[in-house]
C-alpha positions, 0 to 999 in steps of 0.5 A, a space after each residue: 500500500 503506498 501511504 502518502 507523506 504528511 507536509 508539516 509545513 513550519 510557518 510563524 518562525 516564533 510559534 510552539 509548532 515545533 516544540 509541539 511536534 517534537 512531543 508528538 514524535 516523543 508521544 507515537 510512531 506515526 504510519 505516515 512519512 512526515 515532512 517538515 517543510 522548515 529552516 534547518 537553522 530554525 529547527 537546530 536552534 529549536 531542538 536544542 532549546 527544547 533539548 530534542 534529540 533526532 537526526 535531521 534528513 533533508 529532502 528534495 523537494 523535486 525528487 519525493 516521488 524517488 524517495 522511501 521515507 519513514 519518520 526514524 529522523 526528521 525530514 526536512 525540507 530547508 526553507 531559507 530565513 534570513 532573520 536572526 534565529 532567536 526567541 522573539 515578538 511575532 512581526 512582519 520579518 517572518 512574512 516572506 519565511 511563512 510565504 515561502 513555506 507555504 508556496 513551497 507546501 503547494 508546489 508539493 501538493 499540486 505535484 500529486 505526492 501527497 494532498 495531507 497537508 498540516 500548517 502550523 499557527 500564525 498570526 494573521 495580524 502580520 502575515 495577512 496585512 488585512 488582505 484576507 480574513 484568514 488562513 482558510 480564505 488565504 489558502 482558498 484563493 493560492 488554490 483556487 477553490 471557489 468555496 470554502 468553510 472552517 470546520 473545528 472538528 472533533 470526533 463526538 462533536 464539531 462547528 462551522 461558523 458562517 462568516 470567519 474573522 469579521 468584525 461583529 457589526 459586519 456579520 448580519 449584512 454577510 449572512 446570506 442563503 447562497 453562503 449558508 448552503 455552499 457551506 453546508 453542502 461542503 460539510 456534508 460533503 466532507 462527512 461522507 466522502 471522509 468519515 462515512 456518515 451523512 452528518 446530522 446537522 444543527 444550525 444557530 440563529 443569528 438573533 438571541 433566543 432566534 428572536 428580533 424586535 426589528 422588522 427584518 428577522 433575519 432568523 425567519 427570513 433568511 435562515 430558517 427558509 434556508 433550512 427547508 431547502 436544504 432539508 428538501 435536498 436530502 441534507 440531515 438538518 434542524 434549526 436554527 437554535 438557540 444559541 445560548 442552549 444549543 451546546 446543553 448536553 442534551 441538545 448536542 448528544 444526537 448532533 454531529 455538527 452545529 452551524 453558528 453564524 459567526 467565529 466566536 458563537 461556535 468556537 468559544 463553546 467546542 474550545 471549551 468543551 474539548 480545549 485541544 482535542 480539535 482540529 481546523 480544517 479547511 473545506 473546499 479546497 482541492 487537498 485536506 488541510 488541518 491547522 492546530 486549533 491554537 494560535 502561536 502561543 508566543 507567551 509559551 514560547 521556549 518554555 517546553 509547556 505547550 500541548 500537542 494534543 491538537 497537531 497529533 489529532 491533525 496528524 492521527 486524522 490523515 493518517 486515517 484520511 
C-alpha cells in the first residue's frame, strides 16, 4: 500500500509548532512519512532549546516521488530565513519565511505526492496585512477553490461558523442563503466522502433566543427558509437554535455538527468543551488541510509547556484520511 507523506509545513518562525511536534514524535510512531517543510537553522536552534534529540534528513523537494521515507529522523525540507534565529515578538520579518513555506507546501501538493497537508499557527495580524480574513480564505484563493468553510472538528462533536474573522457589526449584512448552503453542502460533503456518515446537522440563529424586535428577522427570513431547502435536498438538518442552549448536553448528544453564524458563537463553546482535542480544517479546497486549533502561543514560547494534543489529532486524522 503506498501511504502518502504528511507536509508539516513550519510557518510563524516564533510559534510552539515545533516544540509541539517534537512531543508528538516523543508521544507515537506515526504510519505516515512526515515532512517538515522548515529552516534547518530554525529547527537546530529549536531542538536544542527544547533539548530534542533526532537526526535531521533533508529532502528534495523535486525528487519525493524517488524517495522511501519513514519518520526514524526528521525530514526536512530547508526553507531559507534570513532573520536572526532567536526567541522573539511575532512581526512582519517572518512574512516572506511563512510565504515561502507555504508556496513551497503547494508546489508539493499540486505535484500529486501527497494532498495531507498540516500548517502550523500564525498570526494573521502580520502575515495577512488585512488582505484576507484568514488562513482558510488565504489558502482558498493560492488554490483556487471557489468555496470554502472552517470546520473545528472533533470526533463526538464539531462547528462551522458562517462568516470567519469579521468584525461583529459586519456579520448580519454577510449572512446570506447562497453562503449558508455552499457551506453546508461542503460539510456534508466532507462527512461522507471522509468519515462515512451523512452528518446530522444543527444550525444557530443569528438573533438571541432566534428572536428580533426589528422588522427584518433575519432568523425567519433568511435562515430558517434556508433550512427547508436544504432539508428538501436530502441534507440531515434542524434549526436554527438557540444559541445560548444549543451546546446543553442534551441538545448536542444526537448532533454531529452545529452551524453558528459567526467565529466566536461556535468556537468559544467546542474550545471549551474539548480545549485541544480539535482540529481546523479547511473545506473546499482541492487537498485536506488541518491547522492546530491554537494560535502561536508566543507567551509559551521556549518554555517546553505547550500541548500537542491538537497537531497529533491533525496528524492521527490523515493518517486515517
Amino acid at each position: 500500500m503506498n501511504i502518502k507523506p504528511i507536509l508539516i509545513a513550519h510557518e510563524e518562525t516564533n510559534s510552539v509548532i515545533l516544540e509541539i511536534f517534537f512531543k508528538s514524535l516523543k508521544y507515537k510512531r506515526f504510519k505516515n512519512p512526515l515532512i517538515l517543510i522548515c529552516s534547518q537553522k530554525i529547527l537546530k536552534f529549536q531542538m536544542k532549546k527544547l533539548k530534542f534529540k533526532m537526526d535531521i534528513k533533508i529532502l528534495n523537494s523535486s525528487l519525493l516521488h524517488k524517495i522511501k521515507l519513514n519518520n526514524k529522523t526528521i525530514n526536512i525540507i530547508d526553507i531559507n530565513y534570513d532573520g536572526s534565529v532567536r526567541l522573539q515578538k511575532i512581526s512582519n520579518k517572518s512574512n516572506k519565511y511563512i510565504a515561502d513555506c507555504f508556496e513551497t507546501s503547494l508546489k508539493i501538493l499540486e505535484s500529486g505526492i501527497t494532498n495531507k497537508f498540516i500548517n502550523g499557527p500564525i498570526s494573521k495580524n502580520s502575515f495577512l496585512n488585512k488582505k484576507f480574513l484568514g488562513i482558510t480564505e488565504y489558502l482558498a484563493k493560492k488554490s483556487k477553490a471557489n468555496k470554502n468553510a472552517m470546520l473545528i472538528y472533533n470526533k463526538k462533536l464539531s462547528v462551522s461558523p458562517i462568516t470567519t474573522h469579521l468584525h461583529l457589526k459586519s456579520v448580519v449584512k454577510n449572512i446570506t442563503k447562497k453562503k449558508i448552503i455552499d457551506k453546508i453542502n461542503l460539510i456534508d460533503s466532507f462527512y461522507k466522502k471522509y468519515l462515512g456518515i451523512k452528518p446530522k446537522i444543527a444550525v444557530l440563529g443569528l438573533n438571541p433566543h432566534c428572536e428580533s424586535i426589528d422588522k427584518f428577522n433575519e432568523d425567519k427570513r433568511i435562515i430558517e427558509p434556508t433550512i427547508r431547502y436544504l432539508s428538501n435536498k436530502k441534507i440531515n438538518i434542524k434549526g436554527p437554535y438557540s444559541a445560548d442552549t444549543a451546546f446543553l448536553e442534551k441538545n448536542r448528544k444526537n448532533i454531529n455538527v452545529i452551524i453558528g453564524m459567526y467565529h466566536d458563537q461556535v468556537l468559544t463553546p467546542i474550545k471549551t468543551l474539548y480545549e485541544y482535542d480539535a482540529i481546523n480544517i479547511t473545506l473546499g479546497l482541492p487537498f485536506v488541510r488541518i491547522s492546530p486549533d491554537h494560535g502561536p502561543n508566543q507567551k509559551m514560547l521556549g518554555q517546553n509547556k505547550s500541548n500537542p494534543l491538537s497537531l497529533i489529532r491533525a496528524i492521527e486524522f490523515l493518517e486515517k484520511n
